[in-house]
C-alpha positions in Angstrom: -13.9 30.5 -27.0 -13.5 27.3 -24.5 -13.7 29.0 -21.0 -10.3 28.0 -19.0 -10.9 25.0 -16.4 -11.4 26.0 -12.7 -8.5 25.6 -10.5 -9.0 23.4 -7.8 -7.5 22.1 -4.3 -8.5 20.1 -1.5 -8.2 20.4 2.3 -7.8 16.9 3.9 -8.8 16.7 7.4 -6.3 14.3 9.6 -5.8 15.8 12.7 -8.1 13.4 15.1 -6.0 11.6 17.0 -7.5 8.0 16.7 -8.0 6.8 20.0 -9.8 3.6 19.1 -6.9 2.5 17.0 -5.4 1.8 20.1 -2.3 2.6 18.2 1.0 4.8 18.8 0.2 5.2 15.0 -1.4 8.2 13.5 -5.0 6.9 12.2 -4.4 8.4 9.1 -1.0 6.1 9.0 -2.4 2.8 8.9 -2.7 1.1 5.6 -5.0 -0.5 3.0 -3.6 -2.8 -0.1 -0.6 -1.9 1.7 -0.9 2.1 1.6 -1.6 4.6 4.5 -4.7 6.0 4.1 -3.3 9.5 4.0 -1.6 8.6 0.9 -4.9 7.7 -0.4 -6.3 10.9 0.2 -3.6 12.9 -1.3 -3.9 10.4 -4.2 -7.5 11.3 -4.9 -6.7 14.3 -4.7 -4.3 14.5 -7.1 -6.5 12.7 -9.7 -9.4 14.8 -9.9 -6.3 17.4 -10.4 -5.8 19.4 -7.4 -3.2 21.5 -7.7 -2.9 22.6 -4.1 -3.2 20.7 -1.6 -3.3 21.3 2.3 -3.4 18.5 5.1 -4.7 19.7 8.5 -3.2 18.0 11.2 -2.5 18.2 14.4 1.2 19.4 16.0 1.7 15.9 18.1 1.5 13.5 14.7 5.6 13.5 14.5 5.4 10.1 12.5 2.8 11.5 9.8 4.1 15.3 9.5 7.4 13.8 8.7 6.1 11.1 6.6 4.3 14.2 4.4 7.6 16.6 4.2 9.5 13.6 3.2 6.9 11.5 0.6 5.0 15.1 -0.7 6.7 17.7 0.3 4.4 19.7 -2.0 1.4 19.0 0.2 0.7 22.2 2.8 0.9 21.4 6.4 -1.7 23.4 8.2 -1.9 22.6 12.7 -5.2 22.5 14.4 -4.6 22.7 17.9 -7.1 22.1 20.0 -9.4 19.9 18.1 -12.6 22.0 17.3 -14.2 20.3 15.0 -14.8 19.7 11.1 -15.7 23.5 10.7 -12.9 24.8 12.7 -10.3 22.2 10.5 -11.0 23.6 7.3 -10.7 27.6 8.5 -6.8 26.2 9.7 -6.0 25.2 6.2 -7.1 29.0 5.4 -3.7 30.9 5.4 -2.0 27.9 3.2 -4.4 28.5 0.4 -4.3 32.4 1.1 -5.0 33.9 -2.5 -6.4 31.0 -4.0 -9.5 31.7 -6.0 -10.8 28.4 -7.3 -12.7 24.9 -6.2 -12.2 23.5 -2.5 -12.8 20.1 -2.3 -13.0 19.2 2.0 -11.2 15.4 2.3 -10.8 13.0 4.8 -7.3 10.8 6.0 -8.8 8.0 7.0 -11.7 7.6 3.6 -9.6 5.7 1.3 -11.6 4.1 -0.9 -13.4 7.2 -2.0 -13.0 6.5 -6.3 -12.5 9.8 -8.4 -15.6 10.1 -10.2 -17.5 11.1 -7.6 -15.6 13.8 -6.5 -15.6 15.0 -10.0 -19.4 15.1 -9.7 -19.3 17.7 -6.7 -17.2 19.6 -8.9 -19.7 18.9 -11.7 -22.6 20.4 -9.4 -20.7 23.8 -8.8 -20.3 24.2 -12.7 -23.8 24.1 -12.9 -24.5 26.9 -10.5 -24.6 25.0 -6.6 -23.2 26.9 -4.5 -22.2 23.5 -2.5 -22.1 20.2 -3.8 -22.3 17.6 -0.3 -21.5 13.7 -1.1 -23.7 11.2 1.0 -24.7 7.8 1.0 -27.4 5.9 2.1 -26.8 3.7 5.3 -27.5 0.2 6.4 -27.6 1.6 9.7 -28.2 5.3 10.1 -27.3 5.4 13.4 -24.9 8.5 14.7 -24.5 9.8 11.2 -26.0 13.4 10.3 -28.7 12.9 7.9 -29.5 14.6 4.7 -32.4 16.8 4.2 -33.6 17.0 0.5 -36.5 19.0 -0.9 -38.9 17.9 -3.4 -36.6 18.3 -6.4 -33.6 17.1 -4.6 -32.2 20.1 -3.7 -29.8 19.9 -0.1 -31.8 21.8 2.0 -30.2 20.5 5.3 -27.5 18.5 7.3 -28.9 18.0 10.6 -26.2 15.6 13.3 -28.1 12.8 14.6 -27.9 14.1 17.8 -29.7 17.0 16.8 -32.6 15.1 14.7 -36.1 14.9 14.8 -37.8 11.3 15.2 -38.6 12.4 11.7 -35.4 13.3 10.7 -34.0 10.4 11.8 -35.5 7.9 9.9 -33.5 9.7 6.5 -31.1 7.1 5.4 -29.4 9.4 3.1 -26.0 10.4 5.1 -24.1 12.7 4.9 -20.1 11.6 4.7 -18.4 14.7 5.7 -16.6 15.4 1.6 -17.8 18.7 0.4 -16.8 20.9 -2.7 -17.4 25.2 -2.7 -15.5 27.5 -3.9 -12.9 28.6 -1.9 -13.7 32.0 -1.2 -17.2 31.5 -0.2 -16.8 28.4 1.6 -13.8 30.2 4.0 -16.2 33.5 4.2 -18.9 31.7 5.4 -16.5 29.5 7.5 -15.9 33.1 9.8 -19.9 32.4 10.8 -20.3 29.3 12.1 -20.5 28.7 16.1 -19.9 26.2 18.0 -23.9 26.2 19.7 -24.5 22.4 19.4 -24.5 19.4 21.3 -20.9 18.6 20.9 -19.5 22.3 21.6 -17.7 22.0 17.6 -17.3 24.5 14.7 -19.1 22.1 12.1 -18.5 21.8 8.8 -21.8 21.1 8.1 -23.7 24.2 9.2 -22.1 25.4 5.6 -25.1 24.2 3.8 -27.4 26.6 6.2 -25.4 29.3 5.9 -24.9 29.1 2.1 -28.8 28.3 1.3 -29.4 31.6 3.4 -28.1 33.5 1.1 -29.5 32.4 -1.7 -27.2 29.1 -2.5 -28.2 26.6 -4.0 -26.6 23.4 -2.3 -26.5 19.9 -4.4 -26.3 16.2 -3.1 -23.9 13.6 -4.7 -24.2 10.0 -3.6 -21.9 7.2 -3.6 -22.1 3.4 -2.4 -21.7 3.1 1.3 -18.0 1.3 1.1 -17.4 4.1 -1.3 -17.3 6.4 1.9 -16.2 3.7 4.7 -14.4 5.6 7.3 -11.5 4.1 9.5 -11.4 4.8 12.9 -10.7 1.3 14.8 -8.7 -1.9 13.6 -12.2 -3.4 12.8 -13.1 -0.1 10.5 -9.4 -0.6 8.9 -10.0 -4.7 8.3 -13.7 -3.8 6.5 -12.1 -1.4 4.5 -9.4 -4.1 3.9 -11.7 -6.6 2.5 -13.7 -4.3 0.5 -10.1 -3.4 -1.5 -8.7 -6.7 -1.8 -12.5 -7.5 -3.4 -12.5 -4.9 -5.6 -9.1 -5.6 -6.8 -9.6 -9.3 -7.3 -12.8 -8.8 -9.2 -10.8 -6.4 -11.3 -7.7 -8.6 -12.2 -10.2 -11.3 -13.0 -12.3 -9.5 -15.4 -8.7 -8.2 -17.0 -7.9 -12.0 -17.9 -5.9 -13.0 -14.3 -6.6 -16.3 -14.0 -6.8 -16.5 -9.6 -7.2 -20.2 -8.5 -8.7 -19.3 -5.1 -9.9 -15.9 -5.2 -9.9 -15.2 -1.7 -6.5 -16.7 -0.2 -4.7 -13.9 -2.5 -3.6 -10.5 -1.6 -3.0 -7.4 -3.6 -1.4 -4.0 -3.1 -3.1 -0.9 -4.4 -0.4 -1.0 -6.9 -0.2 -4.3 -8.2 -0.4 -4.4 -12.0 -0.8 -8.3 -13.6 -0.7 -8.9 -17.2 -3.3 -11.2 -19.0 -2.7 -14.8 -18.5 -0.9 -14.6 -15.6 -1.9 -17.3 -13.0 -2.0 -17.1 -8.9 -2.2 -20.3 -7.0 -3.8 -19.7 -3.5 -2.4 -17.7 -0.6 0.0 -15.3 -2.5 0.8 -12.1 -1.4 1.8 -8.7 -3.4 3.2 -5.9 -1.2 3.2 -2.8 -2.6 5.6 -2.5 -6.2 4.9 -5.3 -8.2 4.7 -5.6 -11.8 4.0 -9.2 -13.2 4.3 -9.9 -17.0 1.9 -12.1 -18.8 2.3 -16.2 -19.4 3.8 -16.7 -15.7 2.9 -18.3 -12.8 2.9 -17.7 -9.5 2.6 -20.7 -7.0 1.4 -21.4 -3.2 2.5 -19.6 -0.5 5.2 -17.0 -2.6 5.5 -13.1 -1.1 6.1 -10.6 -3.8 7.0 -7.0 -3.0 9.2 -4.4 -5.3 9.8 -7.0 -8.2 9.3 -6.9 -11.5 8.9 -10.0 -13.3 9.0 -10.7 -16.8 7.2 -13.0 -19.4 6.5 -17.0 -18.7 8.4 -17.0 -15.5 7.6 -19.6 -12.7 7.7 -18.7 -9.2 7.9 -20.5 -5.9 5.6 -22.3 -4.3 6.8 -20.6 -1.0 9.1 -18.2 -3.1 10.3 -14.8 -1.5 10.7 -11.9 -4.1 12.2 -8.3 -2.3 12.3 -5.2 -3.2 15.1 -4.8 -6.4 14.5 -8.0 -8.0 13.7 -8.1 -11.6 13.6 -11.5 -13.7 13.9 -11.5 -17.5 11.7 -13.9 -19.6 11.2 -17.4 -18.7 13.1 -17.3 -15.3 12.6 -19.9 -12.9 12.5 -19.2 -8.8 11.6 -22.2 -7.0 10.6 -22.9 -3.1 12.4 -21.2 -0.6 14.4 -18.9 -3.1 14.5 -15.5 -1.6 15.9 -12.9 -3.8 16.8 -9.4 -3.2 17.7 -6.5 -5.0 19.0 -9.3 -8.0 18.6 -9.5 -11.8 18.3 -13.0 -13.8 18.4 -13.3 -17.1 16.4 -14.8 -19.6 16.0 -18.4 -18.6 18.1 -18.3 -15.2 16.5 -20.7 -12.5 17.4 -20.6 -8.7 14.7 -23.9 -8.5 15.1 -24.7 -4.3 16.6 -23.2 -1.3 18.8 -20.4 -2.1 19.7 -16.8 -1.2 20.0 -14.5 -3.8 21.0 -10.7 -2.6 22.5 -7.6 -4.4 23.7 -9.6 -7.5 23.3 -10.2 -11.0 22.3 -13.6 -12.5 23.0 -13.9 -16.5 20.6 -15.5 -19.0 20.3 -19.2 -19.0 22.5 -19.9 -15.8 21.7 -22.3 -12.9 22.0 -21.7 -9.5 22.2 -24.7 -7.6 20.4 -26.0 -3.9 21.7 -24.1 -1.0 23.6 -21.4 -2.5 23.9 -18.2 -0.8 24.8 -14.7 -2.0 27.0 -13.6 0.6 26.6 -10.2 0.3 27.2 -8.5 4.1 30.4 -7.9 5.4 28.8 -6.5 8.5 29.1 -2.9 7.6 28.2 -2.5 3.7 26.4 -4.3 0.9 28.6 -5.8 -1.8 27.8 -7.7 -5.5 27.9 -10.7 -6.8 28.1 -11.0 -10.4 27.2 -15.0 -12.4 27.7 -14.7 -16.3 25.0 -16.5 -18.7 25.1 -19.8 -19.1 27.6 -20.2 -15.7 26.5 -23.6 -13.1 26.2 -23.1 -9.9 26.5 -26.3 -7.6 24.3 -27.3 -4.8 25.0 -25.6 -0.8 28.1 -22.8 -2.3 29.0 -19.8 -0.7 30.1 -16.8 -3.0 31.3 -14.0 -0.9 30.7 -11.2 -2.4 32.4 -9.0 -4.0 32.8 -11.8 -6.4 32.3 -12.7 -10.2 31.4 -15.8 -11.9 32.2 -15.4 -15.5 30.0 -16.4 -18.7 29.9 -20.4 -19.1 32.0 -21.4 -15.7 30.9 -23.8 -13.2 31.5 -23.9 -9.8 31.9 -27.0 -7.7 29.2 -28.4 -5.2 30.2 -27.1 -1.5 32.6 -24.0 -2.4 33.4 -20.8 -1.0 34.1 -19.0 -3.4 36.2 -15.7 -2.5 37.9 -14.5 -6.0 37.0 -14.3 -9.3 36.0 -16.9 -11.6 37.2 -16.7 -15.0 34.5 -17.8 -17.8 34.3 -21.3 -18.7 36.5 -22.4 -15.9 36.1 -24.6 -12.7 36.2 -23.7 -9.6 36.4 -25.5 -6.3 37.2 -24.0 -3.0 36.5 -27.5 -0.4 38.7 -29.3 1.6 39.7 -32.4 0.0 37.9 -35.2 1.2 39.3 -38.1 4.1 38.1 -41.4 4.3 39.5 -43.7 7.8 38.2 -46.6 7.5 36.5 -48.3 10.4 36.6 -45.2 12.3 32.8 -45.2 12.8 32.2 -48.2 14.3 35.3 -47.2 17.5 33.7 -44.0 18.1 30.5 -45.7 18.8 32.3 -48.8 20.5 34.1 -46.1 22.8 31.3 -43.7 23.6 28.6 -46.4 24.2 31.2 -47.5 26.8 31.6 -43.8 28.3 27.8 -43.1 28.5 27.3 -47.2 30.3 30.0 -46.0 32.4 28.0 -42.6 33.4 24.9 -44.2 33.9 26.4 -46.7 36.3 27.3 -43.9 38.7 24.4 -42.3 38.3 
């Protein structure tokens, strides 16, 4: 009979209040590939299939404890107030996972690259009997971090803090990171014997392994690459942890058949998904929602963000996608096109210096230089609607709401206020006045006014 999988859930610590940020900002709130680092957590998490989760912060973070109720309100809040410490953290998430009898994984807000497999093997540990499974890393530069103490078979025997070490003990480049996995029970039991009789005056999280190997525990070390584990607590952590992602991800796309002219001028979200074939021309820039279809291009200078785009499309250079846009097969969006919240048909091109908002474009119509969706009256959003096949001359206003039926065209210059039936013409200009000579007096007479003026002056 296959034994039933352990339950598990995770604590994730966010309550520091991230004074080097220099930020109004919650640390935990500030983003990589264009996600806060929270949401990471709560992400990994979920993944390594956490039913329960409980994030610890502290009563003052307004902007991330409504951020949580509103994006997961599944996630438990738990308050540490004061700030005691790692130790003290965790045993505040008790009473929202009162009853629960399975895995504790211990998370951190502002670790966001920390990949899945690696929590899985801290998990792996306790099904084969550790009583604690630790995940560290070993260090370029030790310095302040508490240090891992192995025995001969590679058994955790120790965390000791840095400040705390022994010269010997100090030169240990295995570090400890501060993730940990128990099972729940034990790890809050023994949480009720920790003090706060160290350097720092803090309940810590690691005097666990002590406590747990006192009784017989057997405690087991995980490791993971150093940028695995990077930790965020200044802009400078934040940008490292940037460039580590972006990378990772451009390695990845690569290796998937993304053809990436200059590699490092492009930017990714955590969420950005490219077909095979697609190509980026340097300095692009996905935001977060961005699905790109194989055979198109994307050139210089573009922004992409909330858009899904189709199959041998061609966009900018210097193109501007927004959230709501999606472009069917083939569709052309040319430099300085900025669309918003639009959908274009097969074959539609908007190929220079338009403004596309909250409107449909049909297959195979052309929207000409200058056109703008007008689309704000000032107090609410309206559509514009162009049927396939419809033309769309250069520097038109259509003033939404307003339809442009299937095969019509509408004349260079217009402001367009009603309804256009399909396969008609429409033109909304004043007609044109011609006087002829009328150039040459105005300059005759203003010449004259502005010797005049200069005389007296």
């Amino acid at each position: 009979m296959t034994q039933a999988p352990k339950q598990r859930a995770a604590v994730i610590l966010a309550a520091g209040k991230g004074t080097r940020m220099k930020s109004a900002l919650p640390k935990v709130m500030h983003e990589v590939g264009g996600r806060p680092m929270m949401d990471w957590s709560i992400a990994l998490a979920r993944e390594v299939g956490c039913a329960r989760i409980v994030a610890v912060v502290h009563p003052s973070q307004d902007r991330l404890i409504a951020h949580l109720k509103v994006h997961y309100p599944d996630v438990g809040i738990a308050f540490q107030d004061p700030p005691q410490g790692t130790g003290h953290a965790v045993r505040c998430a008790e009473e929202a996972l009162a009853g629960f009898e399975g895995e504790l994984a211990v998370l951190y807000g502002d670790s966001p690259l920390v990949p899945a497999p690696v929590i899985e093997g801290l998990f792996g540990k306790l099904a084969g009997g550790a009583g604690l499974g630790v995940l560290g890393f070993e260090a370029a530069d030790p310095g302040l971090y508490g240090r891992l103490i192995t025995s001969a078979a590679g058994d955790l025997e120790a965390i000791v803090e840095a400040r705390e070490a022994t010269p010997e003990q100090l030169r240990v480049r295995i570090c400890n990171s501060g993730v940990m996995a128990g099972r729940a029970r034990d790890m809050f039991r023994l949480l009720q014997k920790i003090t706060n009789a160290n350097a720092k005056g803090e309940f810590y999280l690691t005097d666990l392994v002590g406590l747990a190997r006192a009784e017989g525990s057997r405690c087991a070390l995980v490791t993971a690459s150093e940028d695995d584990l990077i930790g965020c607590d200044s802009k400078a952590d934040l940008a490292e942890a940037e460039g580590i992602f972006q990378s990772r991800r451009r390695i990845a796309l690569m290796e998937a058949g993304v053809t990436l002219v200059a590699p490092e001028t492009v930017f990714f979200a955590h969420d950005t998904a490219l077909a095979a074939d697609v190509v980026v021309e340097p300095h692009v820039v996905f935001a977060p929602g961005v699905t790109v279809a194989a055979g198109t291009r994307i050139r210089a200078f573009s922004h992409l963000e909330g858009a899904v785009v189709g199959e041998d499309c061609e966009i900018g250079p210097y193109a501007r996608l927004r959230p709501g846009t999606v472009l069917g097969r083939g569709v052309r969006v040319g430099n300085f096109v900025e669309t918003k919240n639009t959908a274009m048909g097969d074959g539609a091109k908007a190929n220079h210096l338009a403004y596309l908002g909250d409107g449909s474009i049909g297959a195979g119509a052309n929207i000409g230089a200058g056109t703008i969706f007008c689309n704000y009256d000032g107090f609410l959003k309206h559509q514009t609607n162009i049927g396939a096949g419809a033309f769309v001359g250069s520097n038109s206003a259509l003033v939404a709401p307003v339809s442009i039926g299937d095969g019509a065209y509408v004349g260079s210059g217009s402001v367009v206020t009603r309804d256009v039936p399909g396969d008609a013409l429409a033109v909304a200009r004043a007609p044109q006045m011609t006087r002829e000579g009328w150039a040459k007096t105005f300059r005759t007479k203003k010449a004259a006014e502005k010797a005049a003026k200069d005389k007296k002056g």
